[in-house]
VEXLUMLO-285527 format. One record per residue (C-alpha): residue in one letter; x, y, z. Coordinates in pm, 1 decimal. Layout:
 pami     east    north       up
    A        X        Y        Z
...
//
This chain:
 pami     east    north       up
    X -15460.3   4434.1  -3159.6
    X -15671.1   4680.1  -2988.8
    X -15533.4   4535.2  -2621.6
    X -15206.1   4517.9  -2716.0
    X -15200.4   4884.8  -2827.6
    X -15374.6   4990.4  -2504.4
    X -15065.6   4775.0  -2340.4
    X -14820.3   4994.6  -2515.3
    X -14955.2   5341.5  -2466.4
    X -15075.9   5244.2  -2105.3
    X -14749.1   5358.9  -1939.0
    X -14732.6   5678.4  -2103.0
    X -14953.4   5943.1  -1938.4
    X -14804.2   6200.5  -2143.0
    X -14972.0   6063.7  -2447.6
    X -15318.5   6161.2  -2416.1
    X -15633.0   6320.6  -2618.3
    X -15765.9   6694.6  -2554.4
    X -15815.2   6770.6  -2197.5
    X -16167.3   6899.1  -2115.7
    X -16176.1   7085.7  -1841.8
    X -15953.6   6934.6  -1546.9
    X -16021.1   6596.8  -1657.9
    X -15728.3   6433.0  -1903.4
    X -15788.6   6105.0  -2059.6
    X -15475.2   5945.1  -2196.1
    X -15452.2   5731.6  -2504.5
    X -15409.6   5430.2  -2300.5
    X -15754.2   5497.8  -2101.9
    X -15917.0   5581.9  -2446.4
    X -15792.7   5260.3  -2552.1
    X -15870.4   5071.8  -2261.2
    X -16279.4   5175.2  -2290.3
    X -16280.3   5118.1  -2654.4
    X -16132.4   4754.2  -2581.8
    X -16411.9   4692.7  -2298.9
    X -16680.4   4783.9  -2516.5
    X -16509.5   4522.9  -2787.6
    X -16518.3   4292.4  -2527.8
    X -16858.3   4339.2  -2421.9
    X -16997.8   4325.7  -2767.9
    X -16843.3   4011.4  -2846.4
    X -16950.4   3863.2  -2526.2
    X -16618.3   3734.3  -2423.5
    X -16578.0   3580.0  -2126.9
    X -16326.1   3523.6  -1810.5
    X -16218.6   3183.9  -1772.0
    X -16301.1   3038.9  -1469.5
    X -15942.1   2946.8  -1375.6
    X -15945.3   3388.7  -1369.6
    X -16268.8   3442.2  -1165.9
    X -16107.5   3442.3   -830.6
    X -15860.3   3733.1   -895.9
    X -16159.0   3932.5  -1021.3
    X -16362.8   3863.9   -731.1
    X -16162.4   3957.5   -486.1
    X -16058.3   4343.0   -691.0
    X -16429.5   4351.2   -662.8
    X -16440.6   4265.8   -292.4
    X -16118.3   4490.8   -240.2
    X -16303.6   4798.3   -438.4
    X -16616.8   4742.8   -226.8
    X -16393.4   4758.4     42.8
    X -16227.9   5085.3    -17.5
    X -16581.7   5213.5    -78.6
    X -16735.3   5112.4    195.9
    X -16546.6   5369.9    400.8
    X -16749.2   5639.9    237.9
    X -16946.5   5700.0    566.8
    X -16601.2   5841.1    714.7
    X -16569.8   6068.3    433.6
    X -16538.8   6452.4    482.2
    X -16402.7   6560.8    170.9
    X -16579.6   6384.9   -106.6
    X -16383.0   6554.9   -410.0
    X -16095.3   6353.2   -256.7
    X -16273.7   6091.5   -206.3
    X -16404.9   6023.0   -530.3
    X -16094.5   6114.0   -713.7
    X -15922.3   5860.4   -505.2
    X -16174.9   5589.5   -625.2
    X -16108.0   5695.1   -995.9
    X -15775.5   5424.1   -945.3
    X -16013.6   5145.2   -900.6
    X -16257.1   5188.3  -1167.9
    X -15981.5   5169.9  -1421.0
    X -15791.3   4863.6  -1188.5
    X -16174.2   4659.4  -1270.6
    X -16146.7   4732.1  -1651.7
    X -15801.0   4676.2  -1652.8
    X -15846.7   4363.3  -1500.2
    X -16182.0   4318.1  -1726.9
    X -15997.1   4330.4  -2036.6
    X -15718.1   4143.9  -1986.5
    X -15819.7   3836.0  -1791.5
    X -16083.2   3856.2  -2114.1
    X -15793.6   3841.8  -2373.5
    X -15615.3   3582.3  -2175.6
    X -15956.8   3344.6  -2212.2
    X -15921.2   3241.3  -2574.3
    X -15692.2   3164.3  -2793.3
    X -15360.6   2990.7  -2790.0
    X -15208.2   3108.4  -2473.3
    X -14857.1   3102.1  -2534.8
    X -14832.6   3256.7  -2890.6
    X -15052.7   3550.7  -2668.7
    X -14777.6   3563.6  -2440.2
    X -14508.1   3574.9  -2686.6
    X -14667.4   3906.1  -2864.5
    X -14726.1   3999.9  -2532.4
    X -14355.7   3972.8  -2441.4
    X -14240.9   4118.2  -2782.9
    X -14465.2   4435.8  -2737.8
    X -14282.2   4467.4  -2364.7
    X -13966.5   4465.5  -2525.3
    X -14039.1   4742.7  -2787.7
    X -14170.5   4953.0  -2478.4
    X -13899.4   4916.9  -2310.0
    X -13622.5   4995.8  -2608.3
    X -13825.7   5307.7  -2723.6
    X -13812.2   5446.1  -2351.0
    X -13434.3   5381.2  -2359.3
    X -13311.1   5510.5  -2663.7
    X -13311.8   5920.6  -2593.6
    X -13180.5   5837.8  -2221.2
    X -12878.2   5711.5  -2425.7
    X -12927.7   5951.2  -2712.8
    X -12796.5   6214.7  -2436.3
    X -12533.1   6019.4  -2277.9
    X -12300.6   5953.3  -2605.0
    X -12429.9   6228.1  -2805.5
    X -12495.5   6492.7  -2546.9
    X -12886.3   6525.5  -2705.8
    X -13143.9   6590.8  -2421.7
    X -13512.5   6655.5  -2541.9
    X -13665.3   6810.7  -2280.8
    X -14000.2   6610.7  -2377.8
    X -13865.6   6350.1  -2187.1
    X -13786.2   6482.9  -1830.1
    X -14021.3   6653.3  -1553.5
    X -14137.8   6996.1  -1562.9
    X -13805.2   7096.3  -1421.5
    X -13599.3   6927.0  -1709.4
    X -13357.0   6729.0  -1436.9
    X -13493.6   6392.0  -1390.3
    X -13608.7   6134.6  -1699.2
    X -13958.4   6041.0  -1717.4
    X -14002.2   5942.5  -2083.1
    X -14343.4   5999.0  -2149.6
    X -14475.6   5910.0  -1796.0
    X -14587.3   6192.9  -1542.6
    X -14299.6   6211.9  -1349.9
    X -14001.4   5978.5  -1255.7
    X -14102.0   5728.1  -1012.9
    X -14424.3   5620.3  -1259.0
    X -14109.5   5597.8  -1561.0
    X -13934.0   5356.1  -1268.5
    X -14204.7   5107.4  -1141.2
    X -14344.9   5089.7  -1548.9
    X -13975.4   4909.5  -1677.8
    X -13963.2   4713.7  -1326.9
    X -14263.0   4576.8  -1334.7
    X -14214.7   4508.6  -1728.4
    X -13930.4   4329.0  -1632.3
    X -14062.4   4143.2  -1400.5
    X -14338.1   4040.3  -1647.5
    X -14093.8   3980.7  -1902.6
    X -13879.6   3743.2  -1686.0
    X -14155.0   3530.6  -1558.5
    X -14300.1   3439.5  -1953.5
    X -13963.7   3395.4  -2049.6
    X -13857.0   3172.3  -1770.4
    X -14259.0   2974.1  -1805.4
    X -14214.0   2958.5  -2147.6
    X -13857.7   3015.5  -2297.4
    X -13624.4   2941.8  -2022.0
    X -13272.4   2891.6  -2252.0
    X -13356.6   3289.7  -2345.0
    X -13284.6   3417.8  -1994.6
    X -12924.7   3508.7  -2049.5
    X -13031.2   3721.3  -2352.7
    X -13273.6   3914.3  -2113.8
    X -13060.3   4000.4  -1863.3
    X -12810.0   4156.4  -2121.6
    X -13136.0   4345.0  -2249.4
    X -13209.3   4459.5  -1859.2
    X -12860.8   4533.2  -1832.1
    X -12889.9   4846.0  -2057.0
    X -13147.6   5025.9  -1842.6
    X -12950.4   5050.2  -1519.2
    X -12859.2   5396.7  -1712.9
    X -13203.0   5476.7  -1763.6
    X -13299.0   5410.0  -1352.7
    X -12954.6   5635.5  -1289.0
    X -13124.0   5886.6  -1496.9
    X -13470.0   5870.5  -1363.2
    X -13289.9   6010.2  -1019.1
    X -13556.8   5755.0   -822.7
    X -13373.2   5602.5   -550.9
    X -13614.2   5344.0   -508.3
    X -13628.5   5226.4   -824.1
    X -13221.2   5207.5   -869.3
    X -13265.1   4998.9   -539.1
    X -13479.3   4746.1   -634.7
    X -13382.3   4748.9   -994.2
    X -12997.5   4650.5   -849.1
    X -13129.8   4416.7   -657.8
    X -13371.2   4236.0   -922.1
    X -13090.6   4270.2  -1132.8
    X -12816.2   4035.0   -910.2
    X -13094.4   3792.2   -810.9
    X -13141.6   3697.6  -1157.1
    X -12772.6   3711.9  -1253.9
    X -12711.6   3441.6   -955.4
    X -13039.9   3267.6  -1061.5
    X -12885.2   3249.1  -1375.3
    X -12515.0   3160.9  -1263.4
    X -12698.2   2880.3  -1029.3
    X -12851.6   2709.0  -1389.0
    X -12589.9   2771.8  -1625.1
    X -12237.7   2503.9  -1710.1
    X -11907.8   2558.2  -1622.8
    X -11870.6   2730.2  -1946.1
    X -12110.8   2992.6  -1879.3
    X -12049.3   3050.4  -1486.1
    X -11668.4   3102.4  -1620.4
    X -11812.9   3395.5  -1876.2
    X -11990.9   3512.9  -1649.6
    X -11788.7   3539.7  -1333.9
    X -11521.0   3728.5  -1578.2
    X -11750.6   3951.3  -1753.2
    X -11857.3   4107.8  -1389.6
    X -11503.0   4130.3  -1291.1
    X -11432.0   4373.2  -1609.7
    X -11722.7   4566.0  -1570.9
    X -11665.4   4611.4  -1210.1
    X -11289.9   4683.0  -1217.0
    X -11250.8   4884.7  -1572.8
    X -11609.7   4997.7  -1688.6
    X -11886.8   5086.3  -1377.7
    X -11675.2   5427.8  -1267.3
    X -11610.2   5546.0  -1602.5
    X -11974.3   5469.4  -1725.5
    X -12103.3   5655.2  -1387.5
    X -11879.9   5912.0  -1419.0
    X -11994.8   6005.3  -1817.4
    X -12350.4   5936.6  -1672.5
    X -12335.4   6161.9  -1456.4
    X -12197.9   6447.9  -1727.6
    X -12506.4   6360.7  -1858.0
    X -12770.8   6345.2  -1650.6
    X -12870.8   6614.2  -1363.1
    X -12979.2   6339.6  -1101.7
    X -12796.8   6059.2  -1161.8
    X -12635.8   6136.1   -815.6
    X -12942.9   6115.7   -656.0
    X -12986.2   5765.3   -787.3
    X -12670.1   5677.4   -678.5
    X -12682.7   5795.3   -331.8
    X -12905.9   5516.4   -224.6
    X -12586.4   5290.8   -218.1
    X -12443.2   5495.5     48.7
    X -12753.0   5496.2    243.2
    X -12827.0   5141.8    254.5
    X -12445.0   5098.4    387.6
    X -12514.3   5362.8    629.6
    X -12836.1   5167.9    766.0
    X -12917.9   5419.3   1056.3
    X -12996.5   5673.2    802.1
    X -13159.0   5485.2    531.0
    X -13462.7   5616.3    373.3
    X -13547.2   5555.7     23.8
    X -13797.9   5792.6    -64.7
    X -13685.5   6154.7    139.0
    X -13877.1   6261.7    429.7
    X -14226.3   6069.3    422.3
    X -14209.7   5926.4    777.1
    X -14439.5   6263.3    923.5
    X -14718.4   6117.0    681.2
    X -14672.7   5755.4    809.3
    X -14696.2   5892.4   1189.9
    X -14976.9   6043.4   1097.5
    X -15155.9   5733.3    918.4
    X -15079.8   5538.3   1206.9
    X -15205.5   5742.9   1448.1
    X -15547.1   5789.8   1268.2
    X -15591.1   5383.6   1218.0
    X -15570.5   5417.1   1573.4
    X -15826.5   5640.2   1605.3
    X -16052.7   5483.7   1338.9
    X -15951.5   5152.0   1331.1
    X -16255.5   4985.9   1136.8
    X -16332.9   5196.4    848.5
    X -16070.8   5432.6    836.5
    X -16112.1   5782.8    722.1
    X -16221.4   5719.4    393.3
    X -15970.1   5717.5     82.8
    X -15806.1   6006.9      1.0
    X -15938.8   6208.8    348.1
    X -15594.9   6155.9    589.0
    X -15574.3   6588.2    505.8
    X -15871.4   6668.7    608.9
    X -15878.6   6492.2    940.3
    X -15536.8   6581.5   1026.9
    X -15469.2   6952.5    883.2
    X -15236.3   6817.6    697.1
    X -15257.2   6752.1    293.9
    X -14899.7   6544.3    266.9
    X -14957.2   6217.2     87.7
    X -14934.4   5875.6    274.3
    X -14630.4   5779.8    110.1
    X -14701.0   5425.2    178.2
    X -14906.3   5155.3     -9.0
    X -14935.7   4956.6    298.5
    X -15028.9   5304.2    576.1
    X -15271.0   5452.6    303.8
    X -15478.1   5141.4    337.0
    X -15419.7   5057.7    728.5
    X -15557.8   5467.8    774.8
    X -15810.9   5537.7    488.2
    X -15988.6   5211.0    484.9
    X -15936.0   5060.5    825.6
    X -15876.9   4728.8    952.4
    X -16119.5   4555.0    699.6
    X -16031.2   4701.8    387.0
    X -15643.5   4641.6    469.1
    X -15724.9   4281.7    505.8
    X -15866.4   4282.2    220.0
    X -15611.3   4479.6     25.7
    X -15354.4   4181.4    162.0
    X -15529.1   3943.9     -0.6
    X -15580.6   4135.4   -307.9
    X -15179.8   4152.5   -272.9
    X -15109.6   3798.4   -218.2
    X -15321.3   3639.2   -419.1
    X -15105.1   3520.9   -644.5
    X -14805.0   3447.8   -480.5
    X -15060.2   3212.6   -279.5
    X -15178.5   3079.3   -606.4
    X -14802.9   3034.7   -705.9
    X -14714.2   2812.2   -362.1
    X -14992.7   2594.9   -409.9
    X -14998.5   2560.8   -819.3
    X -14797.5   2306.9  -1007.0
    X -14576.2   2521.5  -1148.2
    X -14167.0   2430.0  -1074.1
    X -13989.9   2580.7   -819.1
    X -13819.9   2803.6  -1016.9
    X -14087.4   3036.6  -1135.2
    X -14264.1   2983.8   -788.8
    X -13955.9   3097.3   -655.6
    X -13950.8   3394.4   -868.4
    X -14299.2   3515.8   -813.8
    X -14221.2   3508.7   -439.3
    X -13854.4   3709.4   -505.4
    X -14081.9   3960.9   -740.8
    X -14328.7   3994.5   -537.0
    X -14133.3   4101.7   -203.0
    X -13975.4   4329.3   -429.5
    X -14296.5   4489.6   -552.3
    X -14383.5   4508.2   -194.1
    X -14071.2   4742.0   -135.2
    X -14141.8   4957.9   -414.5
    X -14466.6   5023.3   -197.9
    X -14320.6   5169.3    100.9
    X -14210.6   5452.9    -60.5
    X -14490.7   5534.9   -234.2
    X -14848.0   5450.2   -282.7
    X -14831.4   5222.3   -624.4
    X -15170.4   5119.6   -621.6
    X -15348.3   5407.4   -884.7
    X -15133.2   5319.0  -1128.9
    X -15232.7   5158.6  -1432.2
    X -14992.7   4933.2  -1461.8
    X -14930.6   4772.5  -1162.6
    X -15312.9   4626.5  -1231.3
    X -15146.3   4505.3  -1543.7
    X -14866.3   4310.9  -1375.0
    X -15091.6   4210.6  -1119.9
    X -15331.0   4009.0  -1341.4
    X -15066.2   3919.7  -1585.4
    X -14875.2   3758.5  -1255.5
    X -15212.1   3587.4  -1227.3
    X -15250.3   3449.2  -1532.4
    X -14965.2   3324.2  -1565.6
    X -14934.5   3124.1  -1241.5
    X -15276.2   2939.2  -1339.9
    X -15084.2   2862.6  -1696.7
    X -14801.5   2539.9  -1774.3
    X -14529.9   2570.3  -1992.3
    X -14749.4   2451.7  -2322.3
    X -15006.8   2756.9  -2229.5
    X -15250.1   2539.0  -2115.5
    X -15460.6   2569.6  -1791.2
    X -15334.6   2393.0  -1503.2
    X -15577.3   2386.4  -1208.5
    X -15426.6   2523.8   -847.4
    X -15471.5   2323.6   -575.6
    X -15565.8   2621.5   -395.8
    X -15950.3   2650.8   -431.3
    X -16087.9   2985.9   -407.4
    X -16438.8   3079.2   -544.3
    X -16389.6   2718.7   -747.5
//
């Protein structure tokens, strides 16, 4: 229970005890140490089947570490590592839970408690929209775009994405005739995305979305391609405008969100995230410069002047830990899609892992994704589930790594 809880609140950085100092600890990272210590008192272990993810987050954060002899501002530096000590008890904790038990009846209260996330985070984005209610607890510090109880709008994004995605690959391993229910449930939150004003995520949200309505289409009868075929005829033709056009009533960004549309038609000025590409010059020109080690994490301002982020998973890593650490941090990325390619899993789902997986990939060039406590979640969850058959049993990959 104690996991599951630390699951539910982990999203939520609003939610958090009495700061001391500068230092905040939310309820989900209060959670998260009191179910490590459980863990370590009961001695539970990590299945074999699990070691090789762990081992190579423990490779990857030695990695990222070991370009401490680059390292001119070590505040930065060490606040930058914070990420990783919580990505190792994230990691800790769950491959842990996912070691005993009956799998599957883990993975259905697993799914449930996704779904109650996601409905809670929902219901005042649509609160405002029919009843013209907006509790400003809910947006940024500005009061324009929604956040729920996340820091700011992007986190609020990649948290119900990546939910999603975890939610769609247990229900398609385990409970494959509920898909068509969970895509009606995902249809409900484009509003939410619209709301969030985050261009990215209303990108790959849209395009999550129609992958799995075709996947869907592609497994369903005649009797269900009909309905469905018709039911995106009458939302496109009578109810999209008039929905956007209340959201937007509504909601101070949703034009924001909606302006990604245009720029992905308009392909010589597409940009998802604003104007980040001065920071990605820069990280490339300092992996250049320091091509083994990097600058150390969380340095790229103090060797160039310049304190804009690296808004890009894939540049922060290529400038702030070098060539080895970015190998690394590949492999730490493709792990399980690896896993999935080489496991004995069906097509389908290895399909899917591959589709989510490029798509998680996207929501990193935007932004660096990687400190966030949740994406460690949906990466070991991915995991698990890839080394798990359709009974919740423990199928063996044919890909041997630390085996």
């Amino acid at each position: 229970m104690v996991y599951l809880a630390m699951v539910l609140f982990i999203p939520f950085t609003k939610v958090s005890v009495p700061a001391v100092g500068l230092y905040e600890l939310t309820m989900g990272d209060l959670l998260l140490l009191i179910c490590t210590g459980l863990i370590i008192y009961t001695k539970t272990g990590i299945r074999s089947s699990f070691v090789p993810f762990y081992a190579i987050l423990m490779l990857f954060v030695f990695t990222s570490f070991s370009s401490i002899v680059m390292v001119r501002d070590w505040n930065r530096f060490f606040l930058s590592m914070v990420p990783f000590a919580f990505s190792l008890l994230i990691s800790f904790v769950t491959l842990s839970f996912f070691s005993t038990g009956n799998l599957k009846n883990r993975f259905y209260a697993f799914r449930n408690l996704l779904i109650f996330s996601l409905t809670i985070s929902a219901i005042p984005v649509y609160l405002q929209l029919f009843f013209g209610f907006k509790n400003i607890l809910f947006y940024d510090r500005f009061g324009w775009r929604y956040t729920f109880l996340s820091q700011n709008p992007n986190q609020y994004g990649v948290y119900f994405i990546l939910f999603f995605f975890l939610m769609t690959l247990i229900t398609i391993k385990f409970y494959p005739n509920k898909l068509g229910r969970l895509l009606l449930f995902q249809f409900f939150f484009f509003i939410p995305a619209f709301f969030s004003g985050s261009r990215s995520t209303t990108l790959v949200f849209a395009m999550n979305y129609a992958f799995l309505l075709f996947f869907y289409f592609r497994h369903s009868g005649m009797m269900k391609r009909t309905f469905i075929i018709v039911a995106v005829v009458l939302v496109g033709v009578f109810a999209a405008k008039p929905a956007i056009d209340l959201a937007k009533t509504r909601g101070g960004q949703i034009t924001r969100a909606l302006d990604i549309f245009e720029r992905v038609a308009d392909y010589q000025e597409f940009e998802i995230a604003g104007p980040t590409g001065s920071s990605q010059d820069a990280a490339v020109d300092l992996f250049f410069k320091y091509p083994i080690l990097g600058v150390g994490l969380g340095n790229k301002g103090i060797y160039t002047g310049n304190f804009l982020e690296i808004h890009n998973t894939f540049y922060l890593f290529l400038a702030e830990t070098g060539i080895i650490g970015f190998i690394v941090f590949l492999l730490m990325f493709s792990i399980t899609p690896l896993y999935a390619i080489f496991s004995r899993s069906k097509l389908d789902f290895i399909l899917l892992i591959i589709v989510f997986y490029t798509l998680f990939a996207a929501l990193n060039v935007p932004a660096m994704l990687f400190r966030q406590r949740w994406v460690w979640l949906f990466l070991c969850i991915s995991f698990i589930l890839v080394n798990v058959d359709n009974d919740g049993n423990i199928q063996r990959s044919k890909l041997k790594l630390f085996n």
